[in-house]
C-alpha positions, 0 to 999 in steps of 0.5 A: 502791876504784875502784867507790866513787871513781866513785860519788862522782865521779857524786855531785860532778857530780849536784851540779854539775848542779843546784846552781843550783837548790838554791842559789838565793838569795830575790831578794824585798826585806825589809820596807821600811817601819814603820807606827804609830798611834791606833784614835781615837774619833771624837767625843773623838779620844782613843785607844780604849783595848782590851785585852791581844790586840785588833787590828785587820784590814788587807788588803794589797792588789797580790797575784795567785795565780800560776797564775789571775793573780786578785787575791789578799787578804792579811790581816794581824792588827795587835796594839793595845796597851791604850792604843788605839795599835799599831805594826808595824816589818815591813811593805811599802811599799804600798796597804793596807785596814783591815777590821775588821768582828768581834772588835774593841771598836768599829765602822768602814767600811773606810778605804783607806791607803797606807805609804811606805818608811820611817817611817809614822803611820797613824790609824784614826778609828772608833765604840766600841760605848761610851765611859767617860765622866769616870773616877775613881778613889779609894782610902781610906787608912783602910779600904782600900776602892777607889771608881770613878765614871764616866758610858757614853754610846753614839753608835752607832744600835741600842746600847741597854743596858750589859749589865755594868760592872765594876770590874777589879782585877788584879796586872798592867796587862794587867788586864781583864774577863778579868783581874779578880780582884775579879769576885765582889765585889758592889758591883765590878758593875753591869748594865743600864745605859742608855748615854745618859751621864747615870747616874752609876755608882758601883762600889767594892772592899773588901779585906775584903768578905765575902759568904754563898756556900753558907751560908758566908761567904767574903772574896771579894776575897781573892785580890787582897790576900792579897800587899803589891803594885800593884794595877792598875785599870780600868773595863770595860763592855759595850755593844750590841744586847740583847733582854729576856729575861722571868723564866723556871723551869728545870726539872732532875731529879736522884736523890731521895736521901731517898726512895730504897727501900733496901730494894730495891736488890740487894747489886751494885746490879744493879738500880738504874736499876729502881728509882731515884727523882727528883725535880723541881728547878726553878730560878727565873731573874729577867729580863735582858738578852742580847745579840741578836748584831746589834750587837757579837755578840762581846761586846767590852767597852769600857775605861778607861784602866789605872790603878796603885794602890801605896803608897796613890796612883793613877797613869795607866799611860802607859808602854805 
């Protein structure tokens, strides 16, 4: 009993001595300041609208690495709702950089800015690779059918082609390219658009399209409107650098069923890569556009804003 009591005693005074170093409390500060705002466009002044999973990239600036004492970035990711605006509650008083060079739907030089303690609104002015001009959205009651109209301009040197437009309809309102349950409807889609603003694009979805895919006809708006539910909506195009590319065959080789020499092949198939026939498939592509990768390399698309589609009325989506 004695052995045990002193190891516990050596225990209590080990503890003892170093309990000011386990227990030492953070003395940093909290977050001390909020920041909200607008990525605005710089011609309309208008928000520019993004999707689900955009942001923008801000350096925090004042930071040095402990041992060189060098100037230390410190990136941050703000999200950007669907309505082009963003806020962040946690963030420090400070001198910050917004640097959004990749990923986002637009371009932008780097702009210097600073947050006070407490409450901030920060606006971002920027260049989308496209703006959607004049959106409309129609809806017939009689055939169900969902009509948009718009015009894309570009004011960015270089942006020469729309490569796709897309008319986006989705059971949420986080609805995008990505998010299109109406992709495979023929007349939901455009391409190869000059993004001068004077070409009136006119796309449209029909609950009960029906195309041919492999010799069958299939309803290919389906999914969407199986279901008595809101149908979210919105225009989607992407925009930027791209190179022509001619028409062009590709060539594939694949087993020649048809001339196979059955009468060959060994009981195990042993021997069938010996005696095994193919045949040339070539596939003919017509010509298109690609984008270079100099100009919005990423491939972000541009959008309208969200529409709603329920009990035969299309509203603006606002309540972001």
């Amino acid at each position: 009993m004695k052995r045990i009591l002193s190891i516990l005693s050596c225990g209590l005074l080990l503890m003892t001595a170093v309990s000011c170093d386990w227990f030492q409390l953070d003395n940093q500060e909290g977050w001390d300041a909020k920041v909200s705002g607008k990525i605005i466009d710089a011609k309309t002044g208008q928000p520019v609208q993004s999707e689900q999973g955009s942001s923008i990239t801000v350096i925090e600036q004042g930071w040095k690495d402990p041992v060189s004492g060098d100037p230390v970035s410190q990136n941050q990711s703000w999200k950007i709702k669907n309505d082009g605006t963003y806020r962040n509650n946690l963030v420090f008083a400070g001198d910050y950089i917004m640097n959004t060079v990749s990923g986002a739907n637009f371009m932008a030089d780097p702009v210097k800015f600073s947050i006070e303690k407490g409450d901030n609104e920060v606006n971002f002015t920027v260049n989308p690779f496209c703006r959607i001009l004049n959106p409309k959205i129609t809806y017939d009651a009689t055939t169900k059918v969902i009509t948009a109209t718009c015009t894309i301009e570009s004011d960015i040197a270089g942006v020469n082609n729309v490569g796709n437009v897309y008319l986006c309809v989705y059971p949420d309102r986080f609805v995008r390219n990505g998010y299109n349950k109406c992709k495979e409807d023929p007349y939901a889609h455009v391409e190869n658009i000059t993004p001068d603003g004077t070409t009136q694009i006119t796309l449209s979805v029909d609950p009960e399209r029906i195309v041919m895919k492999g010799g069958q006809p299939v309803k290919v708006n389906a999914d969407e409107f199986q279901y008595d539910r809101p149908h979210y909506i919105r225009i989607a195009a992407v925009a930027g650098s791209y190179a022509g590319l001619p028409a062009w065959d590709e060539t594939n080789y694949e087993i020649d069923w048809d001339n196979f020499p059955w009468d060959q092949l060994a009981d195990d198939w042993s021997n069938f890569n010996d005696i095994v026939v193919y045949k040339a498939v070539v596939t003919h592509h017509e010509a298109t556009y690609a984008l270079d990768g100099n100009i919005n390399g990423s491939g972000a698309y541009n959008y309208s804003p969200v529409y709603k589609l329920e009990n035969g009325q299309i509203t603006e989506v606002t309540d972001w």
